[in-house]
C-alpha positions as CSV (number, residue, x, y, z in Angstrom):
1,X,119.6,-42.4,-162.5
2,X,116.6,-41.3,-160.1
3,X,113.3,-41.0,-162.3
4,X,110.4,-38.6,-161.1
5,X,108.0,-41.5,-161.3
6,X,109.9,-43.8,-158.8
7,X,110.2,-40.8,-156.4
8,X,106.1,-39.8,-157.0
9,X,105.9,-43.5,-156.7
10,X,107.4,-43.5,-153.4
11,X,105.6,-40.6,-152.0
12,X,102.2,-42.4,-152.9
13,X,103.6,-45.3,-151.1
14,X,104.6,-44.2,-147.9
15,X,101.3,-42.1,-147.9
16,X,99.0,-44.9,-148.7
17,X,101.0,-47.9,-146.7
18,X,101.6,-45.9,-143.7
19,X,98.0,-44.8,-142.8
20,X,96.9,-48.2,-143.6
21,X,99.4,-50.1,-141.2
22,X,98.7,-47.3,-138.8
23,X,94.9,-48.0,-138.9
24,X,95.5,-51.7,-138.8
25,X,98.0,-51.2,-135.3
26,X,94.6,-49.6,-134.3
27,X,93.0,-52.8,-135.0
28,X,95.1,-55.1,-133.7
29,X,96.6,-53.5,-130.9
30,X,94.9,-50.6,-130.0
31,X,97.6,-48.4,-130.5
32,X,97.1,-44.4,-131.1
33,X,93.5,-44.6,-129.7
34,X,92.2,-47.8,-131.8
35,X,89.9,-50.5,-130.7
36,X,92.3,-53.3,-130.2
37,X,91.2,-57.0,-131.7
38,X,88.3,-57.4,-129.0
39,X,87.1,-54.1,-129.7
40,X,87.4,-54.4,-133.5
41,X,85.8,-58.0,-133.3
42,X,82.9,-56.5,-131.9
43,X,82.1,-53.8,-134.7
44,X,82.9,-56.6,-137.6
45,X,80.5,-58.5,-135.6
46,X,78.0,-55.5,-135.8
47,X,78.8,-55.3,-139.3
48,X,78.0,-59.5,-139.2
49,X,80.5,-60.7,-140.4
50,X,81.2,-64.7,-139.3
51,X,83.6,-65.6,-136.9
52,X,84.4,-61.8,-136.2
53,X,87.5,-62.2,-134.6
54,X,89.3,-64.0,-136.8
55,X,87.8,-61.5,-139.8
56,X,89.2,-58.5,-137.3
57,X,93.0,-60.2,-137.2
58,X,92.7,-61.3,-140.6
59,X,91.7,-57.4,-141.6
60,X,94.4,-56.1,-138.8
61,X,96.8,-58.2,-140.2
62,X,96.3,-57.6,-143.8
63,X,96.0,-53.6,-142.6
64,X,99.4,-53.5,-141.2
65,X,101.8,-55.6,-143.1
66,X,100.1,-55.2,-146.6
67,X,100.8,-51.0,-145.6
68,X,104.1,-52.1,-144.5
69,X,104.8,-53.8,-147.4
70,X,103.7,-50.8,-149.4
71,X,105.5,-48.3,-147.4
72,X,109.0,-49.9,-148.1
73,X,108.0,-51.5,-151.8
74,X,108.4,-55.3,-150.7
75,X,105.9,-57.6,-152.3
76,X,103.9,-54.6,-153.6
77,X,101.4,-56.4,-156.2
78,X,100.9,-58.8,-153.1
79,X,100.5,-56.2,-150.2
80,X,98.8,-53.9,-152.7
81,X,96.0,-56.5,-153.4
82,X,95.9,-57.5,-149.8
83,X,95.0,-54.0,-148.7
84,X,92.8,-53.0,-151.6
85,X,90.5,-56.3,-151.0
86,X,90.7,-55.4,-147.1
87,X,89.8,-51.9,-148.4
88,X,87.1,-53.3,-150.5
89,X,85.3,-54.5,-147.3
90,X,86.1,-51.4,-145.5
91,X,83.8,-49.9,-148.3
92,X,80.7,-52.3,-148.3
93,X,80.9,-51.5,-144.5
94,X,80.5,-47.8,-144.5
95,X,78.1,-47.3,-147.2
96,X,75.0,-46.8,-145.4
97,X,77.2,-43.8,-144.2
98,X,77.4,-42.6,-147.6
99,X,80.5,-41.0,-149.3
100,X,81.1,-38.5,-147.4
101,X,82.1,-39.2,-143.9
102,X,81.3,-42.8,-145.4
103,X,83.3,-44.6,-147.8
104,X,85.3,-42.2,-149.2
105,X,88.4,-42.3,-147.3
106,X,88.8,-46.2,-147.4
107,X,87.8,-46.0,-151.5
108,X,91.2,-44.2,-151.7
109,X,93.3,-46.0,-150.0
110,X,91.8,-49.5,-152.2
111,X,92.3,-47.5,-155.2
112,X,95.7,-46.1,-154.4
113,X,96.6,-49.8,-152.9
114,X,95.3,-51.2,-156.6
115,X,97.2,-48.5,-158.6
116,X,100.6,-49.5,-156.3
117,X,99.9,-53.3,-157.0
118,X,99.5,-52.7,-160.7
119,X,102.4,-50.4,-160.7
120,X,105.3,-51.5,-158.9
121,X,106.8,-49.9,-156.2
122,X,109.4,-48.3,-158.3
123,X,113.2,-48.0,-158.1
124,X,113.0,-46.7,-154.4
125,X,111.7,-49.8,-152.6
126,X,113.0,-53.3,-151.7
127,X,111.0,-54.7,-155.0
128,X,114.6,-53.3,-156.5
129,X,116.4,-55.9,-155.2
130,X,114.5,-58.8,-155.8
131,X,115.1,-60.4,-159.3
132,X,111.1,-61.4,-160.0
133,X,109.9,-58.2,-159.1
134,X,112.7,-56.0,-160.4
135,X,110.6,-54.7,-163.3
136,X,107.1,-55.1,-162.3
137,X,105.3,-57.1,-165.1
138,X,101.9,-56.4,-165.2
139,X,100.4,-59.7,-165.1
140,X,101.0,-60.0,-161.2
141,X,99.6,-57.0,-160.1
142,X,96.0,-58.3,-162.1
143,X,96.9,-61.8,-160.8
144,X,96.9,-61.0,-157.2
145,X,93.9,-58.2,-157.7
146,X,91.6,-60.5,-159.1
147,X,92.5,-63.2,-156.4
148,X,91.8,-60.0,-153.9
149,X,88.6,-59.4,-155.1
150,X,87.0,-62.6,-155.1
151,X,88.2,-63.4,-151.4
152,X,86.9,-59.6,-150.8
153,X,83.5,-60.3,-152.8
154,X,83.0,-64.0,-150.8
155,X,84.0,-62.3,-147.5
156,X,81.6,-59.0,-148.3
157,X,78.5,-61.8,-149.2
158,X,79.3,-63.9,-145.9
159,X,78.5,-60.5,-143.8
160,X,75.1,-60.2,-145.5
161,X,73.8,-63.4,-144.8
């Protein structure tokens, strides 16, 4: 029996996983008017961030198949961490642009991306059919968080020094 909360689940996760993997094909690839990885590389080295092409695949990366993985419900307490701690950066980034115009846009796609991974992807999504994540137990969705912002925080101090 179809449950309003798997479909509103689903609706919040093609919204937030496909503008994520479509901003992180901008990053990698260049597609739909993005940077590309050089191009990217060169603003996260603005931002200074070490070794900023391997931060700008590792960010393109996490971008597109952590918003895939959202999109369709597979792994979603891993590709919602990944995305919210990519998120997380995306935020320290643009907050001498302040919230509006700023921050805000990449705040809601980390919180939605956090709310997903906590969640579950629902009854609608690939999770469905695998046995561990059938019904989403809490615990991995603050597991993987918790992993995601500790890698977000070290990464976040690494660009200020």
């Amino acid at each position: 029996m179809l449950r309003a909360h798997d479909v509103g689940l689903l609706v919040i996760r093609l919204g937030v996983g496909l503008v994520v993997a479509a901003r992180g094909a901008q990053h990698l690839f260049g597609w739909w008017g993005g940077l590309g990885i050089d191009k990217t590389a060169v603003l996260f080295g603005q931002f200074g961030y070490p070794a900023p092409k391997a931060m700008a695949v590792i960010a393109g990366i996490a971008e597109t198949f952590g918003g895939l993985g959202l999109a369709v419900g597979l792994l979603t307490p891993l590709a919602g961490a990944a995305v919210a701690g990519t998120m997380a950066n995306a935020v320290a980034a643009s907050t001498a642009l302040g919230y509006f115009g700023g921050f805000e846009f990449p705040l809601l796609l980390g919180v939605g991306a956090a709310g997903l991974a906590l969640t579950g992807a629902g009854r609608i999504s690939l999770d469905a059919f695998l046995p561990v994540l059938r019904s989403q137990r809490l615990i991995y969705g603050i597991a993987l968080l918790v992993l995601a912002a500790i890698l977000a925080t070290v990464t976040i101090l690494l660009s200020k020094n």
